[in-house]
MISE-65618 format. One line per field, with one value per atom (N, C-alpha, C): residue number from 1; residue in three letters; atom name; x, y, z. Coordinates in nm, 4 decimals. Last residue first. Layout:
num = [NUM:...] .
residu = [ALA:...] .
atome = [CA:...] .
u = [X:...] .
v = [Y:...] .
w = [Z:...] .
***
This chain:
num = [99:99:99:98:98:98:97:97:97:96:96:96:95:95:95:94:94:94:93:93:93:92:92:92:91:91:91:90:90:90:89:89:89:88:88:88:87:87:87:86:86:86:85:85:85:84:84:84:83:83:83:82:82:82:81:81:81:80:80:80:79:79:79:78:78:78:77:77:77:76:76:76:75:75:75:74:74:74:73:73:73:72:72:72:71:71:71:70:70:70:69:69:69:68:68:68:67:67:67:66:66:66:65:65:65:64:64:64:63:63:63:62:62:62:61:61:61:60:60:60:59:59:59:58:58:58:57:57:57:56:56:56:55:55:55:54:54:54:53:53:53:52:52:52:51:51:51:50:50:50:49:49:49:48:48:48:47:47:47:46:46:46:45:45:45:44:44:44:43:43:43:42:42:42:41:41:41:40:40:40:39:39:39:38:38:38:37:37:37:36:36:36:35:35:35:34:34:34:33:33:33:32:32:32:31:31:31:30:30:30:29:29:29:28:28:28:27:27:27:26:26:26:25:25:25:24:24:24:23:23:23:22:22:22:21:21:21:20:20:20:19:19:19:18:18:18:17:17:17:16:16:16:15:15:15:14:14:14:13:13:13:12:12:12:11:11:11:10:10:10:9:9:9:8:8:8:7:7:7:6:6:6:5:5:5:4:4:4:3:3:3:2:2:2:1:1:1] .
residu = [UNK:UNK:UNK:UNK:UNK:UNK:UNK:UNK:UNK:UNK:UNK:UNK:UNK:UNK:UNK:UNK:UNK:UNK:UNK:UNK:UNK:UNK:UNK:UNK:UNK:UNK:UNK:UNK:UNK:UNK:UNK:UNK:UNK:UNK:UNK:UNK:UNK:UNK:UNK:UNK:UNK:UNK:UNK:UNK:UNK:UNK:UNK:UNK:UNK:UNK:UNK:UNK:UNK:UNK:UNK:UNK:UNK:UNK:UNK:UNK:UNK:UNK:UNK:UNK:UNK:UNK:UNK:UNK:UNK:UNK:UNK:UNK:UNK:UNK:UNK:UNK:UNK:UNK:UNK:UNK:UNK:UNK:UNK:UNK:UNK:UNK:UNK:UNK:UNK:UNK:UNK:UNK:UNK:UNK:UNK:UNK:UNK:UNK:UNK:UNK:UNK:UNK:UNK:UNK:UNK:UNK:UNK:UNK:UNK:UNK:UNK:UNK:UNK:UNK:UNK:UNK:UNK:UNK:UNK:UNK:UNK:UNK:UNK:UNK:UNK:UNK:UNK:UNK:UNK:UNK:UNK:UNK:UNK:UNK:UNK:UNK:UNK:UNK:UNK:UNK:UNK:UNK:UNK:UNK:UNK:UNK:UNK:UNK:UNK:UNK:UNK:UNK:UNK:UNK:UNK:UNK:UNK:UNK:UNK:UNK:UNK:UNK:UNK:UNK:UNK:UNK:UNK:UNK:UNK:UNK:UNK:UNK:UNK:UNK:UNK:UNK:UNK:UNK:UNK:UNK:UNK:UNK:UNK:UNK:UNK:UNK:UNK:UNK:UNK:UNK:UNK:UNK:UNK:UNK:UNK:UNK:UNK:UNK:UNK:UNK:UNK:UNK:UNK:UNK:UNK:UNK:UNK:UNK:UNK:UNK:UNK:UNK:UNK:UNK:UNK:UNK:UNK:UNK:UNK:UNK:UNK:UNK:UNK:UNK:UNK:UNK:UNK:UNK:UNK:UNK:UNK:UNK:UNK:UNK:UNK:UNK:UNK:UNK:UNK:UNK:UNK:UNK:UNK:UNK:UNK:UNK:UNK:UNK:UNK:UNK:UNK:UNK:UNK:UNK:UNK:UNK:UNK:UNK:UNK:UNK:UNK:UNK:UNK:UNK:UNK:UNK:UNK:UNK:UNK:UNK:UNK:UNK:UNK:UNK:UNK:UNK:UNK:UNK:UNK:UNK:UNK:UNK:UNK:UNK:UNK:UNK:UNK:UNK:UNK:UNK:UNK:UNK:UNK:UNK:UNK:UNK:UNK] .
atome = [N:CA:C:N:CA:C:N:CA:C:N:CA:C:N:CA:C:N:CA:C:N:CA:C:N:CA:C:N:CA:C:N:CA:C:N:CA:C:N:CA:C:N:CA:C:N:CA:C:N:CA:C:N:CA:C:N:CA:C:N:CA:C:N:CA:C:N:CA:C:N:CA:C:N:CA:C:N:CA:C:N:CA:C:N:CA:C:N:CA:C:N:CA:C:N:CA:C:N:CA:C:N:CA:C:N:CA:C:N:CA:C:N:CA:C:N:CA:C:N:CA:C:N:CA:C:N:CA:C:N:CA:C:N:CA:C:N:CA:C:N:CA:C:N:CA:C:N:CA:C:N:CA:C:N:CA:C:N:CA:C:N:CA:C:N:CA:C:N:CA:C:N:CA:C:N:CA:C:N:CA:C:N:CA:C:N:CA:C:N:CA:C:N:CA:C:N:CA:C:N:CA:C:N:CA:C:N:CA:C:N:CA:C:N:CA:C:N:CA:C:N:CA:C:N:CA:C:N:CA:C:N:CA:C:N:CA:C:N:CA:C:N:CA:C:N:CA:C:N:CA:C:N:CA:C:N:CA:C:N:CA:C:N:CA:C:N:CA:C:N:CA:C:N:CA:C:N:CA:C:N:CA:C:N:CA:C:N:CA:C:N:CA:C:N:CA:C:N:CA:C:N:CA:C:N:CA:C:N:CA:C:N:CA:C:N:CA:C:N:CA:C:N:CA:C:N:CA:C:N:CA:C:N:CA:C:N:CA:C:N:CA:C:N:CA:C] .
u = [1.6336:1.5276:1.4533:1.9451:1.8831:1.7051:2.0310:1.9726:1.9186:2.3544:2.2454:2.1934:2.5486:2.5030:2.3691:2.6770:2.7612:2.6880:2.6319:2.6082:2.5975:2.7064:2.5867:2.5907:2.7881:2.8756:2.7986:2.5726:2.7417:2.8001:2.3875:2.3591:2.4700:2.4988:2.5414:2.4548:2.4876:2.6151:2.6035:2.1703:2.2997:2.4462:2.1658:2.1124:2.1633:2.3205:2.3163:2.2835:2.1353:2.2232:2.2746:1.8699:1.8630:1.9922:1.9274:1.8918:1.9209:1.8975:2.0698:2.0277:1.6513:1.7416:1.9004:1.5105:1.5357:1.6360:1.7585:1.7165:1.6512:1.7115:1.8001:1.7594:1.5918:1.5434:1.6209:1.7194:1.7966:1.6946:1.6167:1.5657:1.6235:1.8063:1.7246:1.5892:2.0813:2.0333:1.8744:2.0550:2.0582:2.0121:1.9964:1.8825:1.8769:2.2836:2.1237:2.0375:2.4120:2.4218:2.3155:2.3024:2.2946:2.2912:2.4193:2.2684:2.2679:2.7177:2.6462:2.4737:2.7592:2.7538:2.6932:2.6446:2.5997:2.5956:2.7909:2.6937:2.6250:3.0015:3.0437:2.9159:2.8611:2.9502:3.0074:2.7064:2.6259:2.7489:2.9581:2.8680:2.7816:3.0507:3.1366:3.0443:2.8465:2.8822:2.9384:2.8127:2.7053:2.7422:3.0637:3.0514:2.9188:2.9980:3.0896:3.1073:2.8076:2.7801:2.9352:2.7774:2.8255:2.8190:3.0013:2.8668:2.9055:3.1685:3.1134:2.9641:3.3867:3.2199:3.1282:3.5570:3.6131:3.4646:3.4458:3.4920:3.4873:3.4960:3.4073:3.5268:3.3611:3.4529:3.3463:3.4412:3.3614:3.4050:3.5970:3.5081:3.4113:3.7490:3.6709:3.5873:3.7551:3.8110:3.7063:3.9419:3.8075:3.8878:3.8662:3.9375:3.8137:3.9038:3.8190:3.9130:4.0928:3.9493:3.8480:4.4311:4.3468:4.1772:4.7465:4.6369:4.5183:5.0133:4.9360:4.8172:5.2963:5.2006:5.1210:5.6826:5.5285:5.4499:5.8920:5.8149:5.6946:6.0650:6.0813:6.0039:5.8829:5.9988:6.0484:5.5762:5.6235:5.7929:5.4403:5.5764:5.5720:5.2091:5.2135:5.3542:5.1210:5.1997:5.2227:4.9576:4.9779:5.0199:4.7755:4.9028:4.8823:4.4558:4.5624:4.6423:4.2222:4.3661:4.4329:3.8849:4.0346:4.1243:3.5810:3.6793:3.8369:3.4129:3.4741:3.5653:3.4313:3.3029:3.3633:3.6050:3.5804:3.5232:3.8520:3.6915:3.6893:4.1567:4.0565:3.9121:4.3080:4.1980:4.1638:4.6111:4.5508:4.4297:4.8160:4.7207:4.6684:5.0748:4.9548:4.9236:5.2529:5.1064:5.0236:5.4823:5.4570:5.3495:5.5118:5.4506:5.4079:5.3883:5.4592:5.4210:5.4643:5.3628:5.4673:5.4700:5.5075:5.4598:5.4033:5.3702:5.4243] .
v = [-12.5689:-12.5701:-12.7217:-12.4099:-12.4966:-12.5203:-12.0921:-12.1620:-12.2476:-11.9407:-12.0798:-12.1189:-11.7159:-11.7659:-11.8875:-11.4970:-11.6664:-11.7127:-11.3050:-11.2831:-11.4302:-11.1638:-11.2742:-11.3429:-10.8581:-10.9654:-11.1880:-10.7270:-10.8013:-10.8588:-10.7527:-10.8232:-10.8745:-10.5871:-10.7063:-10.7813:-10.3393:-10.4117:-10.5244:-10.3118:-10.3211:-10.3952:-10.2725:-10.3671:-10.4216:-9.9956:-10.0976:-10.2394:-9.8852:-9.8666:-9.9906:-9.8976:-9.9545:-10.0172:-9.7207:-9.8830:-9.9522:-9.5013:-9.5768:-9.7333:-9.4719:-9.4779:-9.5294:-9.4735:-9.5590:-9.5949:-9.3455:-9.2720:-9.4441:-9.4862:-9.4768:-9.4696:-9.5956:-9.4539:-9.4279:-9.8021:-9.6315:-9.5607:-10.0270:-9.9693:-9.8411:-10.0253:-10.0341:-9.9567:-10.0310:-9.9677:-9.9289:-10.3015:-10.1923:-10.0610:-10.4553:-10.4791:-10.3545:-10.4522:-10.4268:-10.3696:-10.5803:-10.4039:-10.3391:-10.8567:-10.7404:-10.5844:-10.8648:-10.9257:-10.8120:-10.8611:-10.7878:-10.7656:-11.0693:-10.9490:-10.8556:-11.2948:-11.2322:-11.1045:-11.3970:-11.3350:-11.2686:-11.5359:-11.3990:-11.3285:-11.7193:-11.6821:-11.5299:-11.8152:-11.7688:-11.6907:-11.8869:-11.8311:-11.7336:-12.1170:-12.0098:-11.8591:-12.3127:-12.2404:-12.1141:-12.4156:-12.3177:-12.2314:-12.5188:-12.3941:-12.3173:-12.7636:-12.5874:-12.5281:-12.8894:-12.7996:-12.7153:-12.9871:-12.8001:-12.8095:-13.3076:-13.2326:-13.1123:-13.5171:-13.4437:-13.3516:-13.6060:-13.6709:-13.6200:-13.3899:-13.5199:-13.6146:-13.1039:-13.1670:-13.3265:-12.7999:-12.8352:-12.9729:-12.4280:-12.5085:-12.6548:-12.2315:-12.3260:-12.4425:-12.1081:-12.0225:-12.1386:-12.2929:-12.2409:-12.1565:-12.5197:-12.5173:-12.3796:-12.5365:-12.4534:-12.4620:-12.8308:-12.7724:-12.6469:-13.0812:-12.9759:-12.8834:-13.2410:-13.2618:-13.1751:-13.2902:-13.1994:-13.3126:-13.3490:-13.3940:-13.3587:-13.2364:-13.2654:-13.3130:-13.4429:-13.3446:-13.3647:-13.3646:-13.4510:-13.3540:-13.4211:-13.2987:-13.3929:-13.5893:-13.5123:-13.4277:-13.5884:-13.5386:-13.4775:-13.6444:-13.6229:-13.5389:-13.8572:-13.7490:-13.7810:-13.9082:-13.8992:-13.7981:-14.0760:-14.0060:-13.9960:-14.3584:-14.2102:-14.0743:-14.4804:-14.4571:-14.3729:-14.6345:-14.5136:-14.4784:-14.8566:-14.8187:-14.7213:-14.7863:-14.8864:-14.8129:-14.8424:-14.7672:-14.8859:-14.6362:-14.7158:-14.6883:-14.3278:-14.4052:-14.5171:-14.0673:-14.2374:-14.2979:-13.8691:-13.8772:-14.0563:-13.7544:-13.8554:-13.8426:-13.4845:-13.4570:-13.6297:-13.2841:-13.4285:-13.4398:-13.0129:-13.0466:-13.1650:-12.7972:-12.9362:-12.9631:-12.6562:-12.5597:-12.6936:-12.7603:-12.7563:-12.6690:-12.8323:-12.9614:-12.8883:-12.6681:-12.6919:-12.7640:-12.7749:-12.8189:-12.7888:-12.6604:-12.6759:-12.6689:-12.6433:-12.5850:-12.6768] .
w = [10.4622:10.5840:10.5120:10.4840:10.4368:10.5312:10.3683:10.4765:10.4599:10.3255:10.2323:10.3743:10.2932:10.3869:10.3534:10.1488:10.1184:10.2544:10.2994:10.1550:10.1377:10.5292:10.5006:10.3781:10.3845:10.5262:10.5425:10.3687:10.2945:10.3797:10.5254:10.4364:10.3398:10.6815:10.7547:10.6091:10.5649:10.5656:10.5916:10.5313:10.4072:10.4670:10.8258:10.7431:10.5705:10.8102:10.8779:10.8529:10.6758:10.5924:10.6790:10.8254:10.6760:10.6199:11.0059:11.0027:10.9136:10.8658:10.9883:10.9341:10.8169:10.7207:10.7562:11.1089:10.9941:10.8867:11.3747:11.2188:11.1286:11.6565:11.5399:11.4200:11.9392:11.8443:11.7464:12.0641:12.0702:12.0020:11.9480:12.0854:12.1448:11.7275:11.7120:11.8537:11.8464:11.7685:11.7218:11.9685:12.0498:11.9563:11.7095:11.8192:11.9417:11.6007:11.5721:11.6440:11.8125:11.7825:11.7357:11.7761:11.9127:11.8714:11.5550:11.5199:11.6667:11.5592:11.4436:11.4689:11.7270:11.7500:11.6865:11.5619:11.7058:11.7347:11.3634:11.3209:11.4424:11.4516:11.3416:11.3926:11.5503:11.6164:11.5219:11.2995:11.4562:11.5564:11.1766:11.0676:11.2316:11.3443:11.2728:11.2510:11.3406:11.4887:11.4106:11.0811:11.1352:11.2718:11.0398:10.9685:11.0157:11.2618:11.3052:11.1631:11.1420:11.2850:11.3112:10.8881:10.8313:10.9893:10.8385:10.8923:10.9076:10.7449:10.6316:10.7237:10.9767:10.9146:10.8284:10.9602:10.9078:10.9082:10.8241:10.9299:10.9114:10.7189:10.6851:10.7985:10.6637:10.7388:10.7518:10.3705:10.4471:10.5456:10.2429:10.3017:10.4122:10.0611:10.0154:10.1011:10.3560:10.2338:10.1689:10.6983:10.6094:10.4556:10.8579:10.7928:10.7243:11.1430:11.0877:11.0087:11.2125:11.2415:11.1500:11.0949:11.1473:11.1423:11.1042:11.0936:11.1361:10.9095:11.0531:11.0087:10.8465:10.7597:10.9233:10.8717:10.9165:10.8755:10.5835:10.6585:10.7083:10.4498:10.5942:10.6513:10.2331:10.1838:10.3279:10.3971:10.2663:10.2554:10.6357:10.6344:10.4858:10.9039:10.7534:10.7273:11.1786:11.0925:10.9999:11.1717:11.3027:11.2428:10.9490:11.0330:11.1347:11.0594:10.9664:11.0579:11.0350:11.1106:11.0168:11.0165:10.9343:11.0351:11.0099:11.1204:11.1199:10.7470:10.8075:10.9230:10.6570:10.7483:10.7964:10.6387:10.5899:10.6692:10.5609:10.5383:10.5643:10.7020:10.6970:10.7265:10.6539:10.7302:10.6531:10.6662:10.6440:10.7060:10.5255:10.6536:10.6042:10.4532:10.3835:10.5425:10.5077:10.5238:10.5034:10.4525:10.6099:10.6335:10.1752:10.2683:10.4120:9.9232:10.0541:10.1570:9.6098:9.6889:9.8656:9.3202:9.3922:9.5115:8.9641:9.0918:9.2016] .
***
């Protein structure tokens, strides 16, 4: 398999505060260097903290949560509701609330 350098992205994990190059180049290609990456559905950020997979997740999840709520104060068939409530439950699905 074969590795394209100009999709590779560089994200430094590391508590310490060491000097890292500026620039990283594999085979002429500068790699970038990002803050925040989404691996797997999950965006995840160079101090290992979920606050922007939770912004992501509240930011998806708003609009969806309003429409609701208008729907709801419309007088909208229960059974609407319901089905309504079905979707945004697919949509949620991959959502873990830690407490």
């Amino acid at each position: 398999m074969n590795v394209n350098f100009k999709k590779t992205k560089e994200m430094i994990i590391n508590t310490s505060h060491c000097n890292f190059p500026d620039k990283l180049s594999v085979a002429d290609v500068e790699i970038e260097r990002v803050n925040v990456s989404k691996l797997l559905g999950v965006h995840i950020n160079q101090s290992l903290k979920c606050d922007d997979h939770v912004s992501a997740i509240c930011n998806k999840a708003a609009p969806r949560i309003y429409y609701f709520k208008q729907l709801k104060r419309s007088s909208v068939d229960r059974d609407d509701l319901y089905h309504f409530t079905l979707l945004l439950s697919d949509q949620f699905s991959n959502i873990i609330i830690i407490t």
